[in-house]
Every structure is written in structure tokens, then in C-alpha cells.
TIVO-2410 file (N, C-alpha, C; in nm, 3 decimals):
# residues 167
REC num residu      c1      c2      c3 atome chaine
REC   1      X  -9.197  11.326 -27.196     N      A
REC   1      X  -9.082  11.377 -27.264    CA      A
REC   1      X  -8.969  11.275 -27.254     C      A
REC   2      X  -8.891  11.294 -27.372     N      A
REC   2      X  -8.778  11.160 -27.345    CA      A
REC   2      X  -8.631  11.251 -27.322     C      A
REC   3      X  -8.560  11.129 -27.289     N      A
REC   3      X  -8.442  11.273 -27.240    CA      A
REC   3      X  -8.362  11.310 -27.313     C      A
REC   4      X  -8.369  11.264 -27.465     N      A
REC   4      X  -8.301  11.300 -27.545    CA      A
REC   4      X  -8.381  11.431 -27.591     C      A
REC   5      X  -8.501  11.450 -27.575     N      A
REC   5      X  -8.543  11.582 -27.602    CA      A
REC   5      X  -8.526  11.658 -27.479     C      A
REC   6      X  -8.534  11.632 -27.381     N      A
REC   6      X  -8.468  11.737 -27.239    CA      A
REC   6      X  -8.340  11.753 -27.243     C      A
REC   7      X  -8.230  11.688 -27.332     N      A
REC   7      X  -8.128  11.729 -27.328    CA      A
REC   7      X  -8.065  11.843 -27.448     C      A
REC   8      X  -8.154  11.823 -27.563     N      A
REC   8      X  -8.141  11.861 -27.668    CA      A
REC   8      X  -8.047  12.015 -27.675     C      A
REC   9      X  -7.977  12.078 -27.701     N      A
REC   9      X  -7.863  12.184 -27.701    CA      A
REC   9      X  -7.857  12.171 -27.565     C      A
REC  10      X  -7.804  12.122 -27.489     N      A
REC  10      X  -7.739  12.118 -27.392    CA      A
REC  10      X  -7.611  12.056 -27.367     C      A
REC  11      X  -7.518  12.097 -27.312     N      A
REC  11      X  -7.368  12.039 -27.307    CA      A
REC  11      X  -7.336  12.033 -27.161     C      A
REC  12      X  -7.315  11.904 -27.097     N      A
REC  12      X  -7.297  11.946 -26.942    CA      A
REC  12      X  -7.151  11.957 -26.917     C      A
REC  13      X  -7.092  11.973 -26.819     N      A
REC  13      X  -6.964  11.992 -26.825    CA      A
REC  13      X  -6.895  11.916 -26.693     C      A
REC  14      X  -6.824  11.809 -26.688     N      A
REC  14      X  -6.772  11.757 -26.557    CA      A
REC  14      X  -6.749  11.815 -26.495     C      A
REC  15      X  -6.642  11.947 -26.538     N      A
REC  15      X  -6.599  12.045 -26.436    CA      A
REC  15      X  -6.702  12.143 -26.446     C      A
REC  16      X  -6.804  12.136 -26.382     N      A
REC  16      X  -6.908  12.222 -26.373    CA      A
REC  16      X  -6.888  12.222 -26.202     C      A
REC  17      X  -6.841  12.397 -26.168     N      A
REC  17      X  -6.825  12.411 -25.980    CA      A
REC  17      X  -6.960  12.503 -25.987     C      A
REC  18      X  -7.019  12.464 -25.855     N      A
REC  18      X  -7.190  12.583 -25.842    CA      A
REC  18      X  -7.291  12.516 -25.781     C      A
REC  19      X  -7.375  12.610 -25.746     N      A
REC  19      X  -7.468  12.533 -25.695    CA      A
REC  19      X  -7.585  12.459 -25.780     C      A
REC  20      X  -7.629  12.357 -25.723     N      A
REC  20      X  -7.723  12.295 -25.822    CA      A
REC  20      X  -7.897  12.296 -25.764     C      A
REC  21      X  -7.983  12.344 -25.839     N      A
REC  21      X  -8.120  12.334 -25.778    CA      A
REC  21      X  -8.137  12.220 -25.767     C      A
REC  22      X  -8.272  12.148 -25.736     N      A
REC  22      X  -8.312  12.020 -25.790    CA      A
REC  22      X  -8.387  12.011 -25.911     C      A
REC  23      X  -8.419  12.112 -26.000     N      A
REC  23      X  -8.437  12.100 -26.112    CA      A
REC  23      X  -8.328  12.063 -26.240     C      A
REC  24      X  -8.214  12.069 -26.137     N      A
REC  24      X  -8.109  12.042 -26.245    CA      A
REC  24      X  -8.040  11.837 -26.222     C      A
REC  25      X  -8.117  11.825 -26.121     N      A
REC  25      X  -8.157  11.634 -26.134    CA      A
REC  25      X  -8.254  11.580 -26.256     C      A
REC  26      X  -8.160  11.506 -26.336     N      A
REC  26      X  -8.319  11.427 -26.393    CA      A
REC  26      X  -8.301  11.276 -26.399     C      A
REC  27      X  -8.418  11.239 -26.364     N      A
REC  27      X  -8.439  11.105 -26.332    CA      A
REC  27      X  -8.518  11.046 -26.459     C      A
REC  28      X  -8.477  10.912 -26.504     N      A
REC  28      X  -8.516  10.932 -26.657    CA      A
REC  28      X  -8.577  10.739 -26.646     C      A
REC  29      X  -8.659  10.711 -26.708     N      A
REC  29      X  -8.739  10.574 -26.652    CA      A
REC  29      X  -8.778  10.477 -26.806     C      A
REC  30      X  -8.724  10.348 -26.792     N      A
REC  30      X  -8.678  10.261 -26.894    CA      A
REC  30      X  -8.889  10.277 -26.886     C      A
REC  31      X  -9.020  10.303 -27.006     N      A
REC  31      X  -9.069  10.282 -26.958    CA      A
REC  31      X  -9.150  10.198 -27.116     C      A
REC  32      X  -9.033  10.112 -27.199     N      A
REC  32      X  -9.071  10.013 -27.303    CA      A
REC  32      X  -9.160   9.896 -27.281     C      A
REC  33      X  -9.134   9.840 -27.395     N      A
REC  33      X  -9.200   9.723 -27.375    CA      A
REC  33      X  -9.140   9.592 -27.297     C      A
REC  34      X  -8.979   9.606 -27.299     N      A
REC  34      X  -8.939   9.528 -27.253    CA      A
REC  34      X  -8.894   9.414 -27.362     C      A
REC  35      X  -8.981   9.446 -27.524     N      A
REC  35      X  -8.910   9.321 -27.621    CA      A
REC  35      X  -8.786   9.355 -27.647     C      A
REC  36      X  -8.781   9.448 -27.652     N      A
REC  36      X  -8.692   9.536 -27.719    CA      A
REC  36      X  -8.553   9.631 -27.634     C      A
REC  37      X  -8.464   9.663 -27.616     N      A
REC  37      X  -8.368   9.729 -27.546    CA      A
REC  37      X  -8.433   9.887 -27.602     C      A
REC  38      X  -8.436   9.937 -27.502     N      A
REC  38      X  -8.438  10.101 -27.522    CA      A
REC  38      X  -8.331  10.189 -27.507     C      A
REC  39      X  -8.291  10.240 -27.603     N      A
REC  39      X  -8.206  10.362 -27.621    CA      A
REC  39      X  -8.242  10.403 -27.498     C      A
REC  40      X  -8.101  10.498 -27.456     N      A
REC  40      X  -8.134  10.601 -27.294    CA      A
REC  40      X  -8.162  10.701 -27.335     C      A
REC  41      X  -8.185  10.768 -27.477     N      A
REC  41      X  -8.247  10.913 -27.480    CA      A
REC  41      X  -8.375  10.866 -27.498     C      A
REC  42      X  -8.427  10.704 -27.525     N      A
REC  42      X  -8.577  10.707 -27.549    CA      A
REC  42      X  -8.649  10.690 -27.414     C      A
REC  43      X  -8.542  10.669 -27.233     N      A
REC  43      X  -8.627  10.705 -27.102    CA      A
REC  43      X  -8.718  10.822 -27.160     C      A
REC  44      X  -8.796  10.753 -27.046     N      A
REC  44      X  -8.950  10.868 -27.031    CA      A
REC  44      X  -8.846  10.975 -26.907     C      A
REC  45      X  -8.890  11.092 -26.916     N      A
REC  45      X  -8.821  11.165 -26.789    CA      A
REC  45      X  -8.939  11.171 -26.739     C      A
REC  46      X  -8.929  11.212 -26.573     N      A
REC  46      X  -8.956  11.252 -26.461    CA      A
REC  46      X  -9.008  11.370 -26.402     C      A
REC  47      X  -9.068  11.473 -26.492     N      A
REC  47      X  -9.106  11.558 -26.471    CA      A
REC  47      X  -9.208  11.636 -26.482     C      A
REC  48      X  -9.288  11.589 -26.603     N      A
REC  48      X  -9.480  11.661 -26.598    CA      A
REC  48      X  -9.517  11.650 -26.446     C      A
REC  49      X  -9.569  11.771 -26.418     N      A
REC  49      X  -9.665  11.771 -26.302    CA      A
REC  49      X  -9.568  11.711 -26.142     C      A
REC  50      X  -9.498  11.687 -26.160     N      A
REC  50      X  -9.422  11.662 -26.041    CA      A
REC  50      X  -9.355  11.813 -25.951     C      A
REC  51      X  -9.409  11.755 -25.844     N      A
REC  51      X  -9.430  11.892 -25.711    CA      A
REC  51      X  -9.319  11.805 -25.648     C      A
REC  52      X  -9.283  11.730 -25.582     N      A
REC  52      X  -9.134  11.674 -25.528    CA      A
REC  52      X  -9.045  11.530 -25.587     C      A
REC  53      X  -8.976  11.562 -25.604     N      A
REC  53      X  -8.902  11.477 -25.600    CA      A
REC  53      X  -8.725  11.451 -25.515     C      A
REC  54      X  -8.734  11.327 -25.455     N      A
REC  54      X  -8.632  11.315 -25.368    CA      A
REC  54      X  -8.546  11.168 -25.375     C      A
REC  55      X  -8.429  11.205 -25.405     N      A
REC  55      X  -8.385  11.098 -25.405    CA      A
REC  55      X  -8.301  11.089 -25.309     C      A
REC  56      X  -8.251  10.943 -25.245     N      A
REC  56      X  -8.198  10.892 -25.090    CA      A
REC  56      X  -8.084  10.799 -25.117     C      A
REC  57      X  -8.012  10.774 -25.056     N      A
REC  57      X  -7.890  10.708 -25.004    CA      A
REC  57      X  -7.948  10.628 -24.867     C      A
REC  58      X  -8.050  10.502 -24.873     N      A
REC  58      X  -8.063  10.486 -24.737    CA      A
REC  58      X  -7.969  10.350 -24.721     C      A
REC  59      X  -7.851  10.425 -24.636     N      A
REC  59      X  -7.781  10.314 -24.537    CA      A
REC  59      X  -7.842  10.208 -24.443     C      A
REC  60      X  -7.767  10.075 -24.468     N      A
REC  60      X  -7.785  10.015 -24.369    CA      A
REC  60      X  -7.718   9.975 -24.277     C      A
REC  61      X  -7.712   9.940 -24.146     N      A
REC  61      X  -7.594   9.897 -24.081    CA      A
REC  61      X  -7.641   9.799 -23.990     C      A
REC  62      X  -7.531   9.757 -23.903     N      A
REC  62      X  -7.539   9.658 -23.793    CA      A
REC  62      X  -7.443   9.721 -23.753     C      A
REC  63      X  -7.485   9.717 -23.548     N      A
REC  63      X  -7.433   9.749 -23.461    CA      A
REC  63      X  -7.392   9.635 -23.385     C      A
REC  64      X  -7.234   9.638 -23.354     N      A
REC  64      X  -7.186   9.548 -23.250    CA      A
REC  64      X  -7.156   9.598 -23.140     C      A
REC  65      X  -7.154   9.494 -23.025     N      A
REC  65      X  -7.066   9.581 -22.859    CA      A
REC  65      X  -6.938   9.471 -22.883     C      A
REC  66      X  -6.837   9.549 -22.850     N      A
REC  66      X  -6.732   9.468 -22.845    CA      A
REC  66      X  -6.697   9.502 -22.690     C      A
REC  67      X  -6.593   9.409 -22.589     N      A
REC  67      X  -6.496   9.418 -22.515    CA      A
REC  67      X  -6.440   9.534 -22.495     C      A
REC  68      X  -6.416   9.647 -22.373     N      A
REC  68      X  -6.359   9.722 -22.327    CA      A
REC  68      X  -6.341   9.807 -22.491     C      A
REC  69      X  -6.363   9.798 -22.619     N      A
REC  69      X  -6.370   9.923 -22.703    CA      A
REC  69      X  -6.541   9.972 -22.689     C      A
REC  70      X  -6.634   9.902 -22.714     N      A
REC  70      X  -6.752   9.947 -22.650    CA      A
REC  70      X  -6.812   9.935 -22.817     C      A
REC  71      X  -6.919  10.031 -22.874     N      A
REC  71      X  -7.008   9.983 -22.953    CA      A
REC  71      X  -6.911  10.033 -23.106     C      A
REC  72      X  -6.972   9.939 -23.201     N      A
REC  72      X  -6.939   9.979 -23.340    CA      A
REC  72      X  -7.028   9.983 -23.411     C      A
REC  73      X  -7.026  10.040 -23.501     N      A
REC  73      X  -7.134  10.074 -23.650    CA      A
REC  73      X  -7.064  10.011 -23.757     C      A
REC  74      X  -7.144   9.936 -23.859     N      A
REC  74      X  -7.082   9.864 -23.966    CA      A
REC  74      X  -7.168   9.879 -24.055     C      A
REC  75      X  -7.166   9.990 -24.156     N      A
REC  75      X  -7.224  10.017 -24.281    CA      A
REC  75      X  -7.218   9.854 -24.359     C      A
REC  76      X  -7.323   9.825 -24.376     N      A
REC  76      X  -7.388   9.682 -24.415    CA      A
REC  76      X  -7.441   9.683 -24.564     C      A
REC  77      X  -7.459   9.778 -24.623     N      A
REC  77      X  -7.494   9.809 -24.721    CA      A
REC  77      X  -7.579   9.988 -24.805     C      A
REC  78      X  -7.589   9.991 -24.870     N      A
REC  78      X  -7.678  10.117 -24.954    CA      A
REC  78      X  -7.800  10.106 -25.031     C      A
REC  79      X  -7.930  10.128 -25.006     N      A
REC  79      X  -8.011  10.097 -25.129    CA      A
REC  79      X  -8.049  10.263 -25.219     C      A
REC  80      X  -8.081  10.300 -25.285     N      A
REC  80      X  -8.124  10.397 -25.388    CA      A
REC  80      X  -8.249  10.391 -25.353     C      A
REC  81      X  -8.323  10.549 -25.333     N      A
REC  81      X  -8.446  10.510 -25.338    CA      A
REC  81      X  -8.505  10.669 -25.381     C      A
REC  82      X  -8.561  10.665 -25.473     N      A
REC  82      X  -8.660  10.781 -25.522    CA      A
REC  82      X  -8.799  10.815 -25.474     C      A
REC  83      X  -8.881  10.922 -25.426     N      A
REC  83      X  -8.953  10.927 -25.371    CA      A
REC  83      X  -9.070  11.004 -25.496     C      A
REC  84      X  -9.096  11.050 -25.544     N      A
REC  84      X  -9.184  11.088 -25.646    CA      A
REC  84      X  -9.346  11.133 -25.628     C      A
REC  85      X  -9.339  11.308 -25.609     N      A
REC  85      X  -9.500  11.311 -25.598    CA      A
REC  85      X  -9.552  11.412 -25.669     C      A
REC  86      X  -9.661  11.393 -25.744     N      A
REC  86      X  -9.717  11.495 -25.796    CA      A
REC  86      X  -9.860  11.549 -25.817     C      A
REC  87      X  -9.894  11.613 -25.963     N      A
REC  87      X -10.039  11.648 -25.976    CA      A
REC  87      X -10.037  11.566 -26.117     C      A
REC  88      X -10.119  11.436 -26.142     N      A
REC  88      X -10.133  11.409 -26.228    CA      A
REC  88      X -10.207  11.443 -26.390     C      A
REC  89      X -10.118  11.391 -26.452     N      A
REC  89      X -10.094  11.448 -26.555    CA      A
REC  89      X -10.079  11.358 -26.711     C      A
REC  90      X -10.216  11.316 -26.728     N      A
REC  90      X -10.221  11.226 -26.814    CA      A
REC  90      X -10.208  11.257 -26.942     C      A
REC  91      X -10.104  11.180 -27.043     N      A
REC  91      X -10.049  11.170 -27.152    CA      A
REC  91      X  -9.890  11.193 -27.101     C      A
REC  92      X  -9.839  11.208 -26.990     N      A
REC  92      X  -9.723  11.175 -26.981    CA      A
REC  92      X  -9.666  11.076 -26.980     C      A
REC  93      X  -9.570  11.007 -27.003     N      A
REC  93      X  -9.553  10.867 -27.049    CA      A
REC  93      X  -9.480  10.800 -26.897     C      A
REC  94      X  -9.418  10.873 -26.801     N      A
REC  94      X  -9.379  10.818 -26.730    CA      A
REC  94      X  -9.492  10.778 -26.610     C      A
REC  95      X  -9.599  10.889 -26.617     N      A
REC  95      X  -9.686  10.865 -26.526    CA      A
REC  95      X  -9.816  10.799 -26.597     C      A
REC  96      X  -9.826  10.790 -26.685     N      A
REC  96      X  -9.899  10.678 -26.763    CA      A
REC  96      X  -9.858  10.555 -26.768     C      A
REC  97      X  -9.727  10.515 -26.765     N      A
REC  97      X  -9.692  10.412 -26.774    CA      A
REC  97      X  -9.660  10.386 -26.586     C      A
REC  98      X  -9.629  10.444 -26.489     N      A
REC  98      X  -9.640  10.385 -26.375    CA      A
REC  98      X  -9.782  10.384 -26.286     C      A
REC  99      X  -9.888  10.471 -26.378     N      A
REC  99      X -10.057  10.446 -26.299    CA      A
REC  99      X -10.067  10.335 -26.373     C      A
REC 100      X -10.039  10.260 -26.497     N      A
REC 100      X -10.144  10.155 -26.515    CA      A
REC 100      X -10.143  10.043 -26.454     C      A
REC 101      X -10.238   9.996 -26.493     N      A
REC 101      X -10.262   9.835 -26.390    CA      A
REC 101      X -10.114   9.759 -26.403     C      A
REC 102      X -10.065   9.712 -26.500     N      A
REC 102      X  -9.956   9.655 -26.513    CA      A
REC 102      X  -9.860   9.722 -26.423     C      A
REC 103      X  -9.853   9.790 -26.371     N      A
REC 103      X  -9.757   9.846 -26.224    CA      A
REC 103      X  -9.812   9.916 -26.119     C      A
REC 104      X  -9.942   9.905 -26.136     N      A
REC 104      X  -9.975   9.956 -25.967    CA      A
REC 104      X  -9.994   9.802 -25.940     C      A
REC 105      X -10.046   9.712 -25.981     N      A
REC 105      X -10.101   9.582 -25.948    CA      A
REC 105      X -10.017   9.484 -25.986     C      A
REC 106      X  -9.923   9.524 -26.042     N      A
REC 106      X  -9.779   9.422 -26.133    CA      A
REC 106      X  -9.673   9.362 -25.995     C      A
REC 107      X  -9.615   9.220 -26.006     N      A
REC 107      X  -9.526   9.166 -25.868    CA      A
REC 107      X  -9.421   9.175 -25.941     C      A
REC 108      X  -9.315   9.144 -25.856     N      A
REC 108      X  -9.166   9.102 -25.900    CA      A
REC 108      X  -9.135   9.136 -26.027     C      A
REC 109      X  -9.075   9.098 -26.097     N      A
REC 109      X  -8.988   9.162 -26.238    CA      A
REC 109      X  -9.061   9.214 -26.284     C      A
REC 110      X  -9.192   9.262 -26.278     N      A
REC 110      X  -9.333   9.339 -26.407    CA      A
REC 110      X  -9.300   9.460 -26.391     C      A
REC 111      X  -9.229   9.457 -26.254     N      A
REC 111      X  -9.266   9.623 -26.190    CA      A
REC 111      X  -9.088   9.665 -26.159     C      A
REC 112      X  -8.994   9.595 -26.201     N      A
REC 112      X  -8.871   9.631 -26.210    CA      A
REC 112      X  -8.838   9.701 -26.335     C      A
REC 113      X  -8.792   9.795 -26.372     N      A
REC 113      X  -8.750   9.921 -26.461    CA      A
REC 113      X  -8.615   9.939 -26.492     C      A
REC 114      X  -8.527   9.964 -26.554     N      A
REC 114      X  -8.429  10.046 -26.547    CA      A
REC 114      X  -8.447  10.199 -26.572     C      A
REC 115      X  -8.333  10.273 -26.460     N      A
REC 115      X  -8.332  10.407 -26.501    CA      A
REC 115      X  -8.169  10.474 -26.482     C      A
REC 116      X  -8.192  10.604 -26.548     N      A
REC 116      X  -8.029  10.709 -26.540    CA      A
REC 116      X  -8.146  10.793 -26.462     C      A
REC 117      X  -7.994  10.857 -26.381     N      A
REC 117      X  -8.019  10.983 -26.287    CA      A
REC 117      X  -7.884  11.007 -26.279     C      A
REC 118      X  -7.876  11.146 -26.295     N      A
REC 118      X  -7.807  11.234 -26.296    CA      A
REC 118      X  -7.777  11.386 -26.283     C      A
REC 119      X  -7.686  11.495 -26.268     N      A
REC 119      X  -7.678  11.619 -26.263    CA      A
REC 119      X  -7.658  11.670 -26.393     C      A
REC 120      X  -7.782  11.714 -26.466     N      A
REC 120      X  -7.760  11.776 -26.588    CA      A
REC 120      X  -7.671  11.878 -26.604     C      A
REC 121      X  -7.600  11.952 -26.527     N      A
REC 121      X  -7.477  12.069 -26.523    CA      A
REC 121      X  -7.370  11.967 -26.546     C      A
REC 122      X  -7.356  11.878 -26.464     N      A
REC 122      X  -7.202  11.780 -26.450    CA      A
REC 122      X  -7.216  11.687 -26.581     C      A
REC 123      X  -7.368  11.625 -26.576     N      A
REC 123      X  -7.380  11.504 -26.654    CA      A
REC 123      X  -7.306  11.368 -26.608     C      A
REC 124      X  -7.323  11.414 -26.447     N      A
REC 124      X  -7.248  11.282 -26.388    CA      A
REC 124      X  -7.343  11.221 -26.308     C      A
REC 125      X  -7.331  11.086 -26.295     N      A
REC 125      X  -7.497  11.025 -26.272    CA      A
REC 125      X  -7.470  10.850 -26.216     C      A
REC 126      X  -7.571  10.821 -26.238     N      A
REC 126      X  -7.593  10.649 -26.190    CA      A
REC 126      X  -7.668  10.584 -26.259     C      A
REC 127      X  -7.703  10.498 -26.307     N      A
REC 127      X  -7.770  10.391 -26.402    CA      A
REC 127      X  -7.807  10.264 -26.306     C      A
REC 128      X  -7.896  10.222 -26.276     N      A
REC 128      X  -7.941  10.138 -26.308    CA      A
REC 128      X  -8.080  10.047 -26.288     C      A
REC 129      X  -8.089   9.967 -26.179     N      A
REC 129      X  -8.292   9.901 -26.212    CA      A
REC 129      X  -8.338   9.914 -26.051     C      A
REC 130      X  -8.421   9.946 -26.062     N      A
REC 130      X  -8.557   9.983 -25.952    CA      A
REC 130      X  -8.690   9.895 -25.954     C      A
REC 131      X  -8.749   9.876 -25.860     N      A
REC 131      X  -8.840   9.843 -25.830    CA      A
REC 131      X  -8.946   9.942 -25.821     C      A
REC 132      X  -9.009   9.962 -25.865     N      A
REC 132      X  -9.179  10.063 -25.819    CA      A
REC 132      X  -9.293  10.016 -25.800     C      A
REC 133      X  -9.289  10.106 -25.695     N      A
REC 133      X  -9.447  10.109 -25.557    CA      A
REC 133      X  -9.517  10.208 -25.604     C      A
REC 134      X  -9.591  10.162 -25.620     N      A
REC 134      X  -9.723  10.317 -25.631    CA      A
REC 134      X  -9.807  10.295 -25.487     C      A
REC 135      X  -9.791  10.423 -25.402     N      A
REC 135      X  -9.881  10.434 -25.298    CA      A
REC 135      X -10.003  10.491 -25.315     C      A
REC 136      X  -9.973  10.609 -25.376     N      A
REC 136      X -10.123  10.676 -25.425    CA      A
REC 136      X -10.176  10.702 -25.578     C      A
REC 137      X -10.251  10.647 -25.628     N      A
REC 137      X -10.291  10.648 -25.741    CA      A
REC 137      X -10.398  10.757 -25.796     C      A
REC 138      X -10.428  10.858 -25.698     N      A
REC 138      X -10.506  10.968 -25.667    CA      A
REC 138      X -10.558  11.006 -25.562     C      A
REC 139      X -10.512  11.130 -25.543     N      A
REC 139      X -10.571  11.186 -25.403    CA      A
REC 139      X -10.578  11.335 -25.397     C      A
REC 140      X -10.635  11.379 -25.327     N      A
REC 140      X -10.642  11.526 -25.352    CA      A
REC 140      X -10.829  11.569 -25.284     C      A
REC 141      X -10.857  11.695 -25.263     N      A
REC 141      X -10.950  11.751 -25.234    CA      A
REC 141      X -11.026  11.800 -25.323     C      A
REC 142      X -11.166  11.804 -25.271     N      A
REC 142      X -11.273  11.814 -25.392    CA      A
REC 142      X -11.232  11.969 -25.464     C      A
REC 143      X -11.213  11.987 -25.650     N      A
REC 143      X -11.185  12.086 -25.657    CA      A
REC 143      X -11.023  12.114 -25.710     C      A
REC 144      X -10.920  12.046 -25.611     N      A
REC 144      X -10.762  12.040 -25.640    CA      A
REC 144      X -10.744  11.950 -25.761     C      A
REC 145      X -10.610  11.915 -25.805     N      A
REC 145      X -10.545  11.857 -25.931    CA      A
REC 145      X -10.561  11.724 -25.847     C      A
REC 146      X -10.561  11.643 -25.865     N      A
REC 146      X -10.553  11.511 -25.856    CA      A
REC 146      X -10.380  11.487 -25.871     C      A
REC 147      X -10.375  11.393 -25.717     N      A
REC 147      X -10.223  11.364 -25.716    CA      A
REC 147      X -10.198  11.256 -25.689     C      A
REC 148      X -10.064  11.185 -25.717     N      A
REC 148      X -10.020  11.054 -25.708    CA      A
REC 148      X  -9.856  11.045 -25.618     C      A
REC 149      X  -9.847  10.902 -25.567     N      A
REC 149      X  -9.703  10.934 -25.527    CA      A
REC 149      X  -9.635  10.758 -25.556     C      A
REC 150      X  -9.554  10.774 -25.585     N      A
REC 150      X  -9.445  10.665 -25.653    CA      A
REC 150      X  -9.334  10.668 -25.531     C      A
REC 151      X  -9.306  10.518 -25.544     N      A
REC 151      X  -9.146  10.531 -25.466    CA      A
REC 151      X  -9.068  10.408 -25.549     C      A
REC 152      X  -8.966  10.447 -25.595     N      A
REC 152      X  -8.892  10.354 -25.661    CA      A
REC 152      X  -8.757  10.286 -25.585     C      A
REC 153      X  -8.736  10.156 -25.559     N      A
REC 153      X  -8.590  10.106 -25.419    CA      A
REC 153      X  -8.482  10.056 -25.589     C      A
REC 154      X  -8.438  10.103 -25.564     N      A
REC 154      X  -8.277  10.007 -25.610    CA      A
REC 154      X  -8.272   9.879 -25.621     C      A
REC 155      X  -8.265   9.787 -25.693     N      A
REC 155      X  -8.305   9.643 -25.676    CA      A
REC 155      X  -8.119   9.568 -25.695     C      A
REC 156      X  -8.024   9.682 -25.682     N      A
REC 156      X  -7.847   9.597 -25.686    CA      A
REC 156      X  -7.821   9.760 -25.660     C      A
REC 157      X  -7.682   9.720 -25.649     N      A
REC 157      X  -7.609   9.867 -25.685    CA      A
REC 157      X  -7.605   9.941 -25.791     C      A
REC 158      X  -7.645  10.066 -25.788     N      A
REC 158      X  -7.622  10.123 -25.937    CA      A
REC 158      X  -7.466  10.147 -25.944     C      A
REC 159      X  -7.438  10.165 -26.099     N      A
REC 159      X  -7.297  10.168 -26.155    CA      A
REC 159      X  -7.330  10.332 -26.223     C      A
REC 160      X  -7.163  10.401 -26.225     N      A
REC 160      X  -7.172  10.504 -26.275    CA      A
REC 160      X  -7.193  10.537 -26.371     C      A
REC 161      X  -7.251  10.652 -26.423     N      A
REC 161      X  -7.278  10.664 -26.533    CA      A
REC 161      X  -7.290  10.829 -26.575     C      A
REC 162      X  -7.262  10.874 -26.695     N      A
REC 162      X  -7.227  10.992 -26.735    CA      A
REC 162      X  -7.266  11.030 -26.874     C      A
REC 163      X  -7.345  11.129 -26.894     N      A
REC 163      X  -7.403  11.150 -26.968    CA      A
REC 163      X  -7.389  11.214 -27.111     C      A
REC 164      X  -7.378  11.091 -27.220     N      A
REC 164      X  -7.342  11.161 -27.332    CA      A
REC 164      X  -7.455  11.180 -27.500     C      A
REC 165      X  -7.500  11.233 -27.575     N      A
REC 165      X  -7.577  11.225 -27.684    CA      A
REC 165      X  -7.602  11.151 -27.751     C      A
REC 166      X  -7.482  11.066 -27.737     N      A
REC 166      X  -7.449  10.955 -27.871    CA      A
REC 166      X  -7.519  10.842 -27.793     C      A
REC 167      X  -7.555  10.873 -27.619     N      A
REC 167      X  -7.640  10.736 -27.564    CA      A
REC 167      X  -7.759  10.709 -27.592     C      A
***
């Protein structure tokens, strides 16, 4: 699904106060050819067959001891990181396009992406490029759905971003 069809009559609202499930995250995945620039309603979204998804803020830091003040913490940086697992689900385009060879087996820039993520209530969000790992390309018990798990890192800082139709 692309997210211009997951968004389709929907209006989010900045001032949107409430609680939010995690169904109301969508994570949306540049998943072209790459000749070409892709429209952001033409991301693949994130959601056939997906049983978790989690996204992280993992901090980094360095610890100093200083002189008679004693230890400090120094936030060193932030990376983005999406965790992604499900029951696969072929003809979906996001998980079709991250099982094939060209990205389970793809190095350096093959396997870098851009994506939006955001709170579909707020429509307030983050943009920008990831790296993806595929750890499992199927697994499951004789009998169960066949499952996969993805982890995507942040490859810079993402910049803000907010979600409008006309994108």
C-alpha cells in the first residue's frame, strides 16, 4: 500500500491532544528504483502482516570523571532505529522489496532507503534515510505463517517533517 492511499480522507490535525495507539505510527519506505525521485505518497507503507513494530531513540554517550565534581554523562549523539517483525506476506511491496536479494545481500548505498514516519492524528513526523538489515528472511514452525524481521539504523539525523497531501 502507498501512503497516499493510507492517507486517503484523512485530515490530521497538529493540535490533535489524546492518546495514540501504535497503529496510529506509519512508517512509510522510499522502495523505487532509485532513477527516478519518488513522490512521498508513492512510499511503500509498513504494514501487511506486521505483528511489531518499534521504533527507538538510541542515545549515545561518553562518560567522564572529573576532579572533586565526580562523574558526567555527555549525550554524544542519537541514531533512529526501527525494529520491524512480521508474518510474511508476499505481494506487499515493502516486504517484497526488503526480502529480495538486492537487500538482504545488498552493501552500503544498495541497501540505504529513504523514509517518513510519523503520527497520523498529529501528522507530525521525521523524514529521512536508513540503512536495512534483514535478520530473518523466514522463520517460523512447521504449520505457522512464515516470518521475517528487518531493522532499519538512521544513516544522519532525520529532519522534521509534517504531513501534507499535496506531498
Amino acid at each position: 500500500m502507498k501512503l497516499s492511499d493510507l492517507m486517503q480522507g484523512k485530515t490530521p490535525s497538529p493540535t490533535y491532544a489524546g492518546f495514540a495507539t501504535n497503529d496510529d505510527f506509519v512508517l512509510a519506505v522510499d522502495t523505487g528504483t532509485g532513477s527516478t525521485q519518488t513522490a512521498d505518497g508513492d512510499y511503500a507503507i509498513v504494514e501487511a502482516g506486521i505483528t511489531k513494530s518499534e521504533a527507538s531513540a538510541d542515545a549515545e554517550t561518553k562518560d567522564n570523571q572529573y576532579i572533586r565534581t565526580g562523574k558526567k554523562t555527555t549525550k554524544t549523539g542519537t541514531q533512529r532505529k526501527f525494529s520491524i517483525e512480521g508474518d510474511r506476506c508476499d505481494g506487499d511491496a515493502f516486504q517484497d522489496f526488503c526480502l529480495s536479494n538486492a537487500i538482504v545481500f545488498g552493501v552500503g548505498a544498495a541497501v540505504e532507503r529513504k523514509y517518513i514516519y510519523f503520527n497520523m492524528l498529529t501528522g507530525v513526523g521525521e523524514r529521512g534515510t536508513v540503512t536495512i538489515v534483514v535478520s530473518d528472511t523466514q522463520t517460523g514452525n512447521a504449520g505457522d505463517n512464515a516470518t521475517f524481521k528487518v531493522d532499519m539504523t538512521s544513516t544522519a539525523t532525520p529532519t522534521d517533517y509534517t504531513y501534507s497531501s499535496e506531498s
